[in-house]
C-alpha positions in Angstrom: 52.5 -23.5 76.0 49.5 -25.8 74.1 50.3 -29.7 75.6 53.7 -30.3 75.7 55.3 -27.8 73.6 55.2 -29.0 69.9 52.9 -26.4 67.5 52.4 -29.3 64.8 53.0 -32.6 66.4 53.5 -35.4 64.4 52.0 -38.1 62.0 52.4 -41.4 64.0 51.3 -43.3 60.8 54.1 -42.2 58.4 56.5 -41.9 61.1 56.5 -45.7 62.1 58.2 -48.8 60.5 55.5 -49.5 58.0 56.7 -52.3 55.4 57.8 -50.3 52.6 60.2 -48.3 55.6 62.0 -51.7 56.3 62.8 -52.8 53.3 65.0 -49.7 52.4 66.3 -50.3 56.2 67.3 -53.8 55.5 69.6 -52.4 52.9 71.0 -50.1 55.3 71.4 -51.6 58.7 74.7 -53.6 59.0 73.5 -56.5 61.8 76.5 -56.7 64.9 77.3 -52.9 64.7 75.8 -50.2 67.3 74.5 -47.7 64.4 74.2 -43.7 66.0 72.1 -41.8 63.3 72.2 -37.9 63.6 69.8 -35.3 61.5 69.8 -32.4 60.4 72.2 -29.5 59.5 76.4 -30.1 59.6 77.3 -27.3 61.5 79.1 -26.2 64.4 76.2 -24.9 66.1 74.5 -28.2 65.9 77.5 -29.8 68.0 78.7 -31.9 64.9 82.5 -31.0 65.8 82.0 -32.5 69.4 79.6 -35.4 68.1 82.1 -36.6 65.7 85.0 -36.1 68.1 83.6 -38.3 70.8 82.6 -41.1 68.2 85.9 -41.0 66.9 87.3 -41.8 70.1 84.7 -44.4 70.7 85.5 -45.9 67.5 89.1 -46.4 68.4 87.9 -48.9 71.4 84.5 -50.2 70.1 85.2 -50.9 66.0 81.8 -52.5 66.3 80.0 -48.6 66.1 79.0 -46.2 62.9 77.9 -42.9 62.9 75.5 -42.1 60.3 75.6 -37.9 59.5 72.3 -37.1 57.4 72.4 -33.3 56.3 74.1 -31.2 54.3 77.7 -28.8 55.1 77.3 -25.3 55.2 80.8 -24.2 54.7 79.7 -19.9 53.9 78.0 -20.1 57.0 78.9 -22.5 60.2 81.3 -24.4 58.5 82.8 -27.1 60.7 86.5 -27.3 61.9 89.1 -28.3 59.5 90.1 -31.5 61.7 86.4 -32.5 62.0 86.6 -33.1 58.2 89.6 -34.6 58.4 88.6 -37.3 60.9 85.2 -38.0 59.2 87.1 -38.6 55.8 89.8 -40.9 57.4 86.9 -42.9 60.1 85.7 -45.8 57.9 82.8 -45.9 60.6 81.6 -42.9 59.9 78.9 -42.0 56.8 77.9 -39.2 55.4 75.0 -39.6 52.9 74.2 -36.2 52.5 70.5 -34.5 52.6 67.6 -36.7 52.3 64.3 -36.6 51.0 62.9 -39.7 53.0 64.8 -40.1 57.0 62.7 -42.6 57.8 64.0 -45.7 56.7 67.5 -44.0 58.2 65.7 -43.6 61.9 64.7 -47.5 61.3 68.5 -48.8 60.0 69.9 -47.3 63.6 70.1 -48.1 67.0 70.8 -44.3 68.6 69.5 -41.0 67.4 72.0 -37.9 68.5 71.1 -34.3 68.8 74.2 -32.8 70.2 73.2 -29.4 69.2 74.2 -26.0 71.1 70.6 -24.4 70.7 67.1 -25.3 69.2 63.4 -23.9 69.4 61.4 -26.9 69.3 63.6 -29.7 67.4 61.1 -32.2 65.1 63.8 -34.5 64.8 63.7 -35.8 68.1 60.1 -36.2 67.8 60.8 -38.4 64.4 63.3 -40.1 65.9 61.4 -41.1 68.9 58.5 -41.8 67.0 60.5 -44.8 65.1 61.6 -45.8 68.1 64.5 -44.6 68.7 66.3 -44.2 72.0 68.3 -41.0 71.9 71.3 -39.0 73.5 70.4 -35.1 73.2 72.2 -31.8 74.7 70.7 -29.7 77.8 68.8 -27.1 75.4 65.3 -25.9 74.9 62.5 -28.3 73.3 65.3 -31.4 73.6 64.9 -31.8 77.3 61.2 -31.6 77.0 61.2 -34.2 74.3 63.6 -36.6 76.3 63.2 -38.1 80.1 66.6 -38.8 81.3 66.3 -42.6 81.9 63.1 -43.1 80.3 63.4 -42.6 76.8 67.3 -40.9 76.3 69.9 -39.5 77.9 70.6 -35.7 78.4 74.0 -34.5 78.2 75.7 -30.7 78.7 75.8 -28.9 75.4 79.7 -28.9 73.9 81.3 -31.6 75.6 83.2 -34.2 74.1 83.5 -36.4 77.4 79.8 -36.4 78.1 79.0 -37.6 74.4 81.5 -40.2 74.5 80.5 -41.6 77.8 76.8 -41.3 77.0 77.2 -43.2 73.5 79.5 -45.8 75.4 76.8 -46.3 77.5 74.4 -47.1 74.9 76.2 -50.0 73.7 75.0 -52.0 76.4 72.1 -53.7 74.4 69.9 -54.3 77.7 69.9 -50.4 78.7 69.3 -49.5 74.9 66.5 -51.9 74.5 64.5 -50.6 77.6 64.9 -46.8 76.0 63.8 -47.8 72.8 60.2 -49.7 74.7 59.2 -46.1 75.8 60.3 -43.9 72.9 57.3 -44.7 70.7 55.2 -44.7 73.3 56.3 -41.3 74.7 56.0 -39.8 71.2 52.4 -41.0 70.4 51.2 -39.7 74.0 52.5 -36.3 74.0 53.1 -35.3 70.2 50.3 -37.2 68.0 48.7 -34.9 65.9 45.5 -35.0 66.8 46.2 -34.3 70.2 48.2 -31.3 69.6 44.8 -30.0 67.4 43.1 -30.9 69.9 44.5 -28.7 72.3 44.8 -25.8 70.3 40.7 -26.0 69.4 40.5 -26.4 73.6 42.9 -23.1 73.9 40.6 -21.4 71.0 37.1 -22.4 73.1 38.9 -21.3 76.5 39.4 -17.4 75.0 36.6 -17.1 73.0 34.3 -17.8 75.8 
């Protein structure tokens, strides 16, 4: 393992709220509402049935919450249960806008980023989402709990459970323990991930064998 884990790292530059980012936010963020943003593919394996389930029942107590889904459904291949569609198409708070191109100003309209997936390899999401400064709630798997310090910059919760989503998400309406996660997340990202550190230790690695 080169550094901390990630074989590409990340550009901090175009992952960050530059100008142009934030005004395509401003049209997204609704002020007074806890916004949790998850990437990547709708599946079940990515823990969308669970993720949705828990927000659902957060909802029902805490109006003042949206869930964002950004990805496409793949129905031939991990499609997602029938009552998972059914409760995103009747939840008002929830908002699925599909695949796309730019996530950026997405990561920068929300308040929570949620990886409640069952299994990854290294997932760059979590390094996006942290680098925009994003406090997140991800599952117990590979790569996530590298990513995330319990406490520091997210919360880590067991893979395919419903109650440990919900209470984690219900915890991250308190503004004051949200705010404290999202000072370290940048922060975190552009020690460990940065691109030219990640270079930099695989040139150290080449050196090291070569001599």
């Amino acid at each position: 393992v080169l550094g901390y884990g990630s074989c590409r790292g990340i550009d901090i530059e175009r992952f960050d709220k530059t100008s142009e980012v934030m005004e395509r936010a401003v049209q997204l963020r609704k002020d007074g509402i806890c916004t949790f943003i998850t990437v990547g593919r709708l599946v079940g394996d990515k823990g969308i049935n669970e993720l949705v389930e828990a927000f659902v029942k957060l909802n029902r107590e805490n109006n003042d919450t949206r869930l964002i889904l950004v990805g496409c459904y793949e129905d031939n291949l991990d499609p997602l249960r029938m009552e998972t569609y059914k409760l995103i198409d009747s939840c008002d708070a929830i908002e699925y806008v599909g695949q796309q191109n730019d996530v950026r100003p997405w990561f920068a309209a929300s308040d929570v980023a949620v990886l409640a997936s069952y299994r990854e390899g290294f997932p760059n999401v979590v390094i996006e989402a942290g680098a925009m400064g994003l406090p997140q709630i991800v599952t117990d798997i590979n790569g996530a709990r590298e990513i995330i310090i319990e406490g520091e910059n997210g919360i880590i919760v067991p893979s395919k459970s419903v109650g440990a989503l919900y209470n984690s998400m219900k915890r991250m309406l308190n503004t004051d323990y949200r705010n404290f996660l999202a000072e370290n997340a940048r922060k975190l990202i552009m020690s460990r991930y940065e691109q030219g550190y990640v270079c930099q230790c695989l040139y150290d690695f080449y050196e090291e064998i070569l001599d």
